[in-house]
N, C-alpha and C positions, 0 to 999 in steps of 0.2 A: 623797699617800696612796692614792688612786684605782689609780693606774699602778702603786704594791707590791702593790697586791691583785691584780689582774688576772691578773701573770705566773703567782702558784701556780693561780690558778683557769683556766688556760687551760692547765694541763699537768695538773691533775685532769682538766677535761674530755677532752682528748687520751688521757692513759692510760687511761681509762675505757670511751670510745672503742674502744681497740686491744683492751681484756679478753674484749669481748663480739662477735670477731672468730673464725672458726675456718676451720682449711683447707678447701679446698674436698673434696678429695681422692675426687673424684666420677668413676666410671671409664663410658667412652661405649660402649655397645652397637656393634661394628661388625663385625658379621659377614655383614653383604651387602656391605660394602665392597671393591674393587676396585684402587683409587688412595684414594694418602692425598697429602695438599700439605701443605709445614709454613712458613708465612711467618712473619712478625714479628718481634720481637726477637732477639738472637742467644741461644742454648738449647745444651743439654744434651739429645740423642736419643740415644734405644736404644729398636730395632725390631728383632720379632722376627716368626719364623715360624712357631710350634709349633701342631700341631694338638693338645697335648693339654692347650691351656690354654686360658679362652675368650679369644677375640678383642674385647679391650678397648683404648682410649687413656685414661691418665690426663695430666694435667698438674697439675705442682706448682710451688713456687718453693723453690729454697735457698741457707740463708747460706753465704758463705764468705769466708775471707780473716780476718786476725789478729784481728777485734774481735768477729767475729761472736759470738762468746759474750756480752760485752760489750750487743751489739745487744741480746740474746734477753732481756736482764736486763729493760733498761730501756723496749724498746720492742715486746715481746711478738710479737706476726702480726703485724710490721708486712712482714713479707716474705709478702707477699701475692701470690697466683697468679691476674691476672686476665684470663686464655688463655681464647680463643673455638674454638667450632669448632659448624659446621655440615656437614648431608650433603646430596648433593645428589647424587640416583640411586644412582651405587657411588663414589659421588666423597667423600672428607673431604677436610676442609679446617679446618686448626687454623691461629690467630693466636695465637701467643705472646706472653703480655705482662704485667709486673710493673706493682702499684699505685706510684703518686708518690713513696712511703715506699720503696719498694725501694732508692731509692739511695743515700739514710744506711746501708741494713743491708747492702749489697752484695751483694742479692741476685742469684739465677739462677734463670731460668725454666728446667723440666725434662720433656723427655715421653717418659713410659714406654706403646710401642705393641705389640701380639701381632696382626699382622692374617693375612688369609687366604694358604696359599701360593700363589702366584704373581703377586702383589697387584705394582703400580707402586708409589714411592717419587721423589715429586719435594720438595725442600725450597731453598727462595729467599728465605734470612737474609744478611745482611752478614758472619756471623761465626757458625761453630757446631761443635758436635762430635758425631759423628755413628757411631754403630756400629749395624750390620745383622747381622744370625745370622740365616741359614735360605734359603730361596730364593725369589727376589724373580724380576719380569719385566725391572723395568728399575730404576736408579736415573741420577735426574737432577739434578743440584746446580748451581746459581749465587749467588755470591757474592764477598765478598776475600778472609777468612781464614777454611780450613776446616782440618779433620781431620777423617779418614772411613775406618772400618774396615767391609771388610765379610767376612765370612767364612759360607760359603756358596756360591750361585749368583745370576747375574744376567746376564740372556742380553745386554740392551743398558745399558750403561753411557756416562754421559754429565755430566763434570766440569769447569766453570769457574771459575775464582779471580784473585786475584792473587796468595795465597800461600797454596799446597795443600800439604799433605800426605797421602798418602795410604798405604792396605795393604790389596789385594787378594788374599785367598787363598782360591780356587776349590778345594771340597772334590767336586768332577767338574767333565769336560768335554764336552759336548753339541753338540763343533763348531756352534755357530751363536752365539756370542758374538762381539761388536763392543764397543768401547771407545775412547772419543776423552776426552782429558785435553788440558785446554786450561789455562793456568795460568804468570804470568811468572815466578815461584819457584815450584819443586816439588820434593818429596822421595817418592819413587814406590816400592811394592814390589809387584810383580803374582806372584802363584804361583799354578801349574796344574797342579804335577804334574809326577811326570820322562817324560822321556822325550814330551811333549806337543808335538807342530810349531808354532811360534806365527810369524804374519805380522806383526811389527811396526815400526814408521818413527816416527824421533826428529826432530824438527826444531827445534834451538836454539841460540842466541849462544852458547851454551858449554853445554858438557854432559858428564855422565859417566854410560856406560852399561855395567851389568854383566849379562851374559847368556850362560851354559853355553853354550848353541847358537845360532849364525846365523840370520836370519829365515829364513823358509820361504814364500816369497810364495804366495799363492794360499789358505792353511791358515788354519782359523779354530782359535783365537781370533785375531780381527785389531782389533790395538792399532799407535792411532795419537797422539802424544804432540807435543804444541807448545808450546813457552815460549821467557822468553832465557834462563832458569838451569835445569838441568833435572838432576836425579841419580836416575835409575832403577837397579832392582835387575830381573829380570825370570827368574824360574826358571819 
């Protein structure tokens, strides 16, 4: 008799628990900041660059996948956003990361950033998705499986994986852009613009490369591309 009681009262207290639980959904001052780092769990980013909005990072977590509705019934907040971030000078630096309970709800950690323009962008997850609007100094990614849009500028670019995907689309060109993509599966689209001289070198066990115009050694933007499976697009 003991042990029937128990189970309802151990899932009162648990639901009870979860009710008196609320998002954090608390957005970080960063407008002295310069460089933002994004580690920890693999996430869902979007950064942007607008000056006419303030310069905030939130991070949140969300459900997704067939049950998730299911989750929300029964198991309330249990998809909890429990992502760190500290500053340090003009440095952020965010830890992504879901509570215990995230993994019944399948959740995803998410961060929504507005930083200053010309601000660096490093992020060092195993697995994440990654879109950029506006103009950035540099973007630096390491990881296995990514996708990464960025649309915009970004004078140095710097991507590693083992299965990238990527889409580059440069809204101007400021000759002094650099680009190295390092990655053993890649699916690549770089655009600059017509008529743009662009110096680029493919270096792969197989590869397909599509590009209007021959490289133009010496010319920046200068993109340099190394994997063993490699399919770039490169206008």
């Amino acid at each position: 008799m003991p042990i029937f009681l128990s189970i309802p009262l151990f899932f009162m207290t648990l639901i009870s628990s979860f009710a008196d639980v609320k998002p954090i959904g608390e957005a970080f001052d960063i407008s002295s900041i310069r460089t933002i780092v994004i580690r920890g769990d693999a996430s869902s980013i979007k950064t942007t660059t607008r000056s006419d909005q303030p310069y905030r990072a939130t991070t949140s977590g969300r459900r997704r996948g067939w049950f998730s509705s299911w989750y929300s019934s029964w198991f309330f907040n249990a998809c909890k956003d429990e992502s760190q971030a500290r500053i340090d000078g003009a440095t952020l630096t965010i830890d992504m990361a879901m509570s215990a309970w995230s993994d019944i709800a399948d959740c995803a950690p998410e961060l929504s950033a507005n930083i200053p323009p010309g601000s660096a962008v490093r992020i060092e997850q195993h697995a994440f998705t990654a879109k950029l609007s506006g103009d950035f100094a540099s973007l630096g990614t390491s990881g296995k499986a990514a996708d990464i849009t960025l649309d915009g500028h970004a004078s140095r670019v710097d991507i590693s994986g083992a299965a990238v995907r990527v889409n580059l689309t440069y809204n101007a060109v400021r000759r002094n852009e650099t680009i190295e993509i390092a990655a053993q599966s890649l699916d690549a689209y770089l655009g600059f613009g017509k008529d743009v001289p662009v110096d680029y070198t493919v270096t792969a066990k197989a590869s397909y490369i599509d590009s209007l115009v021959p490289s133009v050694p010496g010319a920046r933007p200068l993109v340099n591309i190394r994997g063993d499976y490699v399919r770039a697009r490169i206008r």
